[in-house]
C-alpha positions in Angstrom: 5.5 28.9 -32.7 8.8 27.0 -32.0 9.1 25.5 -28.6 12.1 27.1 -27.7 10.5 30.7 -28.3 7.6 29.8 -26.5 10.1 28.5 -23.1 11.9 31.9 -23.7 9.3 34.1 -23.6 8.0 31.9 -20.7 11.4 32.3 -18.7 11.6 36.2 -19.1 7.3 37.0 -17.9 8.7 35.0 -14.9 11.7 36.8 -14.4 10.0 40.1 -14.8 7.0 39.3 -12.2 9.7 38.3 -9.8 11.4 41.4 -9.8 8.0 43.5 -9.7 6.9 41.4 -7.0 10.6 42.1 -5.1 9.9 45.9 -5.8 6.7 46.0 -4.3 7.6 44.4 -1.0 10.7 46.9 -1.4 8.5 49.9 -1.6 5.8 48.5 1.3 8.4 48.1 3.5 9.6 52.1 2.6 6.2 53.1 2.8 5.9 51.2 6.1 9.1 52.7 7.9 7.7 56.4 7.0 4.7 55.5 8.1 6.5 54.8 11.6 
């Protein structure tokens, strides 16, 4: 496996946990207002 790939792959799991993790908060702080 070339390094490169490996640092690729490695960049886009990141990015992809980020913006779950973003989406989450988003849809707690939905969930929270309604709640209200």
């Amino acid at each position: 496996m070339d390094y490169d790939n490996a640092q690729d792959v490695i960049i886009t799991i990141l990015e992809v946990t980020t913006s779950i993790l973003k989406g989450i908060k988003k849809l707690r702080g939905i969930f929270v207002k309604a709640k209200k």
